[in-house]
N, C-alpha and C positions, 0 to 999 in steps of 0.2 A: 396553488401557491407559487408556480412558476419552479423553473428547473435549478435544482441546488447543488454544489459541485459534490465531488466523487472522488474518494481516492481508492483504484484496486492494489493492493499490495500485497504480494507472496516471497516463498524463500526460493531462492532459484538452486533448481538441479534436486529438488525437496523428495522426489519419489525415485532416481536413483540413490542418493544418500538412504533413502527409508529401506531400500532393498538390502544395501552393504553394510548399514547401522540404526535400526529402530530407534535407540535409544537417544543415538547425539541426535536423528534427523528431528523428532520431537523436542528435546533441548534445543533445536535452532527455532521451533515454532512456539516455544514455549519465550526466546528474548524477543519475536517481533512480538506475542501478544503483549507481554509487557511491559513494554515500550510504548503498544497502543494505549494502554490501559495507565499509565502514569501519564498518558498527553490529557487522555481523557478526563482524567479524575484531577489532575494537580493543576494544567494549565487552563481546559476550555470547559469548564465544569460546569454553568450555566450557560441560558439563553440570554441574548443569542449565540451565542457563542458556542454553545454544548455540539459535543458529535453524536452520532449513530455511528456505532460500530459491529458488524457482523462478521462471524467464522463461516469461509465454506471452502472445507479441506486445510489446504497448507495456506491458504490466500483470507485478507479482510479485507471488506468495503466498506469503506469508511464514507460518510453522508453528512454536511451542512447542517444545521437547526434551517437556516434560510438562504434564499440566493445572494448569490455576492457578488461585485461584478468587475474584481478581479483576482487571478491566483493566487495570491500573496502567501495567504494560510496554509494553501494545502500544497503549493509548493515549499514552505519552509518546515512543514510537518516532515513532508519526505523528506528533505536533506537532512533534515537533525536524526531520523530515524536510520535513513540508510548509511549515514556515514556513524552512528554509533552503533549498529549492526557489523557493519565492514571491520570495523577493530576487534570485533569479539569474533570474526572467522565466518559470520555469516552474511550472504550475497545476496539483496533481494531484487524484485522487479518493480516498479511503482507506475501507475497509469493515472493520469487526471483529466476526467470530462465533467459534465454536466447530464441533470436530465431530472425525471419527475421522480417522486417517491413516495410510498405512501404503504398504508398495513389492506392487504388485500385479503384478509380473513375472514372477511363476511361475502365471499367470492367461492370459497371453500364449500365440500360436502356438509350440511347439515347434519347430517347423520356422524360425520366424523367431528364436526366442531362442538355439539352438544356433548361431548365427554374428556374435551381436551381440556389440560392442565395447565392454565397459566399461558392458554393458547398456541402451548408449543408441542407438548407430550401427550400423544395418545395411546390407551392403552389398546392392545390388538390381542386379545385371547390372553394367555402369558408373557404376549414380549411387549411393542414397545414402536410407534411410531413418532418420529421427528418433524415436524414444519416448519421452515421459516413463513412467518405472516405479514413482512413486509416484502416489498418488488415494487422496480420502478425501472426504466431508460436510466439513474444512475449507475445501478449494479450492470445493466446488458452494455454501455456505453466505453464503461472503465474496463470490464473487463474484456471487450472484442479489443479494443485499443493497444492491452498490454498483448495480444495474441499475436501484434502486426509486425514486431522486430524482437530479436534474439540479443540477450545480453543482459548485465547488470544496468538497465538506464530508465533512466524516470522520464515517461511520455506525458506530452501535454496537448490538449485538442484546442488548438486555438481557437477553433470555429467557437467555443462558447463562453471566451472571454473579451476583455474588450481591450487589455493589453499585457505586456508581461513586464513585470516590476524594474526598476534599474539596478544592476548588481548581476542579473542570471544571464546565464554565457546558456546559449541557445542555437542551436540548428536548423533551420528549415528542411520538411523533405516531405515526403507521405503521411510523415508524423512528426511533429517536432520532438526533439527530444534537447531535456535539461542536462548540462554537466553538474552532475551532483556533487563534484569534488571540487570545481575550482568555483563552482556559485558562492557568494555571499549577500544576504542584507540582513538586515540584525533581528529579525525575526525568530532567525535559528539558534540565536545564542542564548534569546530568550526563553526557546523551546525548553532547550537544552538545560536549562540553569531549573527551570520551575518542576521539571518530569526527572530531575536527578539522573541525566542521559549525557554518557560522553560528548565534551566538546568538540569532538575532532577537528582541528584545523582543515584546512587543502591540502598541504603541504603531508598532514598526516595520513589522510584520507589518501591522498595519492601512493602512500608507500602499502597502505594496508590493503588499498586494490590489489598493485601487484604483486605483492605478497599474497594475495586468494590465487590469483592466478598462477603462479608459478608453479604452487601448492596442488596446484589440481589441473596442471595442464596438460597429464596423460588419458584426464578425464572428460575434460570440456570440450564442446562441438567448436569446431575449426572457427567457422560462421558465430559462434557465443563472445571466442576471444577477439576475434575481428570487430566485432560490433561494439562490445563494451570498449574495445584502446579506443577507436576511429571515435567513439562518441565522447569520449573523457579527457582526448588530445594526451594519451597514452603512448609513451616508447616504445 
């Protein structure tokens, strides 16, 4: 089917917060999922259009129905998401590549898949095994990507588009990386309007970053704050 883009997106700083507060650190995982899950269902609801979207840990990877062969979508998904995340106190990471994908379940032990449920849930004596039965160069691509720089910023792998939209304020380096707060093309407002998700301006977005960061700067690695100003064109 050829390689379909990818979005990795998690909450940053998700497992110190879980250590100092279970509760809120799950309340922050609880508005990305749904935020993903109103993109899903209100705005790209069929094919082609429809997403793949999977949980693993604090982080989703979010999957294409087909290839596409430019960013548009999955860079306006992150901005409408992280900049209506950022209002409500929560900071996330976002990564966008490409790559194959596909359900790799008939790849699995027969012995375990002859009694799985719904090909996710096995049972194991009294308890209780989990699978994910898809895998692809999506999932490994988006997420080594988001591993490569420290901060709240949405990376994009150029290598597997063919250009980037007019409107996104952009960086060259090891990774590109998007300003998610001063980008605009109107994709995001559409996002934003169909999935009932804050419209955050730039102007808004900008004060709600520093407002996280101020908030938590006895908390955040020196190298986090550095990364997110230098990429955000932050004071």
């Amino acid at each position: 089917m050829g390689n379909r883009w990818s979005i990795w997106i998690d909450v940053e700083g998700f497992s110190n917060r879980y250590k100092k507060d279970s509760s809120q650190a799950i309340l922050f995982l609880n508005e990305l999922m749904a935020s993903l899950y109103r993109i899903g269902k209100n705005v790209f609801s069929e094919s082609p259009d429809r997403l793949f979207i999977h949980q693993f840990g604090d982080g989703f990877i979010v999957v294409s129905d087909f290839p596409e062969r430019g960013p548009n979508r999955p860079i306006a998904i992150c901005i409408a998401i992280m900049r209506h995340l950022i209002k409500k106190g929560v900071a996330t990471k976002a990564a966008i590549s490409a790559g194959d994908w596909g359900d790799i379940s008939s790849c699995y032990p027969q012995e375990v898949m002859s009694v799985a449920e719904h090909r996710r849930f096995i049972r194991v004596g009294c308890s209780i095994m989990t699978i994910i039965p898809v895998m692809g160069m999506a999932l490994i691509a988006a997420h080594k990507l988001s591993g490569t720089d420290s901060g709240a910023l949405l990376l994009l792998d150029t290598s597997c588009f063919s250009c980037i939209p007019n409107g996104i304020i952009y960086k060259s380096g090891s990774a590109t990386t998007i300003d998610w707060v001063h980008s605009d093309i109107p994709d995001i407002k559409s996002i934003c309007d169909k999935a009932s998700l804050e419209n955050v301006t730039s102007k808004e977005a900008e004060e709600f970053i520093g407002c996280y960061i101020n908030q938590n700067n006895d908390v955040l690695p020196k190298n986090w704050v550095e990364r997110t100003k230098a990429t955000l064109s932050l004071v």
